[in-house]
C-alpha positions, 0 to 999 in steps of 0.5 A: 714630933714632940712639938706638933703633937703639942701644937695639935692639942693647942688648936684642938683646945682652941676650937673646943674653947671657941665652941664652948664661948659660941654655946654660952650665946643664947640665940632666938628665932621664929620658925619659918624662912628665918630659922632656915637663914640660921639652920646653918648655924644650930650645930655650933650656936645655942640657937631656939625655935619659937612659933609665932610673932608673939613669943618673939615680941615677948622675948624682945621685952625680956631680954632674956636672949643675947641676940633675937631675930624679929620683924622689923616692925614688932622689934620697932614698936617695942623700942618706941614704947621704951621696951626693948634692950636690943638694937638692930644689926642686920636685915636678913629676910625682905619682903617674902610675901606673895599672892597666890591663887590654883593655876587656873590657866591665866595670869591675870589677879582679878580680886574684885569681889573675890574671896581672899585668905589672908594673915597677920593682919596688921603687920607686914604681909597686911600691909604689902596686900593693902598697898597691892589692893590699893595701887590696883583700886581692887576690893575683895572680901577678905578672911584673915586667918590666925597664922599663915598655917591657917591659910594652907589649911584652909586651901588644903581642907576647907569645902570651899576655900578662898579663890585668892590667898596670901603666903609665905615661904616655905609655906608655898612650896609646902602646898606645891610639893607635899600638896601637888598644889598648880599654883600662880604666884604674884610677888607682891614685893617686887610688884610694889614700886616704893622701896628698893625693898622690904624689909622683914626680919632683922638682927637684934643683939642686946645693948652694949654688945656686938658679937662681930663672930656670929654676924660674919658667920651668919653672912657666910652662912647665907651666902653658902645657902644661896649658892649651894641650895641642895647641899645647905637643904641636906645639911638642915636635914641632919639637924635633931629634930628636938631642935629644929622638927620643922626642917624634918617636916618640911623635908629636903624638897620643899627647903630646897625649892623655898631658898630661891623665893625666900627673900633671905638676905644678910644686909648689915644695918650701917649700909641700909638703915636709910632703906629701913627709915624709910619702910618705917615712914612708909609704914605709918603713911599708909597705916598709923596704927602699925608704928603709932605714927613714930619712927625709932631714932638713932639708937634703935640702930646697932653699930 
């Protein structure tokens, strides 16, 4: 008796100690379809919430994070201008942008001379609208607006909003369930016949490390949100909101209805780098000013 009540205190230490080490970790992601990929985690890992592309491409120069989710392209840029101490391991969201109009009893995405609200401008949603507007010789006037919240504002209280937009999950089914927005959706993804996909979002872990537990947690963790997306939505919900307030906001149904369109992936670099060297060349054939017309080289890549 004596020796299993010694060895239940063995492993209970061994799970407290393996806890504490996941703790000392600092993990950094952008709201969004990223945070839900990693809100799976957050009752485990040391992992924070930041809004916007900026505060990630600071933190990329900073290195202040053991390990950063960050847009294939701003984590690329960093690391041509020789300003990053990250490498990329994994692609865990693809081409999660749509175009997007109120149901109006047709299928067809007509935008010549239409009104089109748009963001990121300059970045991947830009460069997948582009790409569409050009394969279809179509010139519709577009507004770019500040952030894809913007874009839902702008639909939702604007006296004449765009008669065309673009989003994002879980932004999407925001404005179709917290909205009652009837909504037709193009996947602007999988209406681009260029790459096997796009790649959005990657995992970025500093130099001369390789946290192997987090990466195979983190591909579980996917793998259980897609197969039990009202479970994984319940769990999100009892995060505290002082860490993950968007996961309150957004609410059980409207996680739950965005997992399936929310191209989350867990893709390990040693498998799909050729895909992820050819979105950069794709990338600079169609607008130079994204990359500078550079790719990263190998070193860019974990291992």
């Amino acid at each position: 008796m004596r020796k299993r009540m010694i060895f239940v205190i063995l492993i209970c230490l061994f799970l407290m100690n393996g806890c504490q080490e996941k703790q000392t970790v600092r993990i950094l992601t952008p709201d969004g379809i990223p945070s839900i990929a990693l809100g799976g985690l957050m009752d485990e890992w040391d992992i924070g919430v930041v809004s916007g592309a900026d505060l990630i491409t600071s933190e990329l120069l900073k290195a202040d994070y053991d390990i950063i989710i960050a847009p294939l392209t701003a984590a690329a840029k960093t690391y041509i201008l020789g300003n990053t101490a990250y490498q990329c391991h994994a692609v865990l969201t693809t081409g999660n942008t749509y175009l997007v109009k109120e149901a109006d009893g047709s299928d067809a995405f007509d935008l010549e001379g239409k009104k089109l609200g748009a963001y990121g401008q300059n970045n991947i949603p830009d460069l997948l609208l582009q790409m569409y507007l050009g394969q279809n010789e179509m010139n519709p006037f577009i507004q770019y607006e500040a952030s894809v919240n913007d874009v839902v504002s702008n639909q939702v209280l604007a006296s004449e909003p765009s008669d065309f937009f673009i989003l994002a999950e879980p932004f999407l089914s925001l404005l179709e369930i917290q909205h009652q927005k009837e909504l037709t959706i193009l996947d602007l993804q999988t209406e681009l016949d260029i790459l096997p996909f796009v790649p959005q979002a990657g995992v970025f872990i500093k130099k001369g490390t390789v946290n192997t537990v987090f990466l195979n947690e983190l591909e579980e963790n996917i793998r259980f949100l897609k197969e039990n997306p009202m479970e994984y939505a319940e769990k999100l919900l009892l995060i505290s909101p002082v860490i993950a307030p968007a996961f309150t906001y957004l609410g059980e149904e409207v996680i739950r209805s965005s997992l399936p369109r929310s191209s989350i992936v867990y893709y390990p670099i040693e498998e799909y780098q050729s895909t992820v060297e050819l979105f950069f060349e794709t990338v600079n054939a169609f607008n130079v000013n994204i990359l500078g017309g550079e790719v990263p080289d190998e070193a860019f890549y974990g291992s």
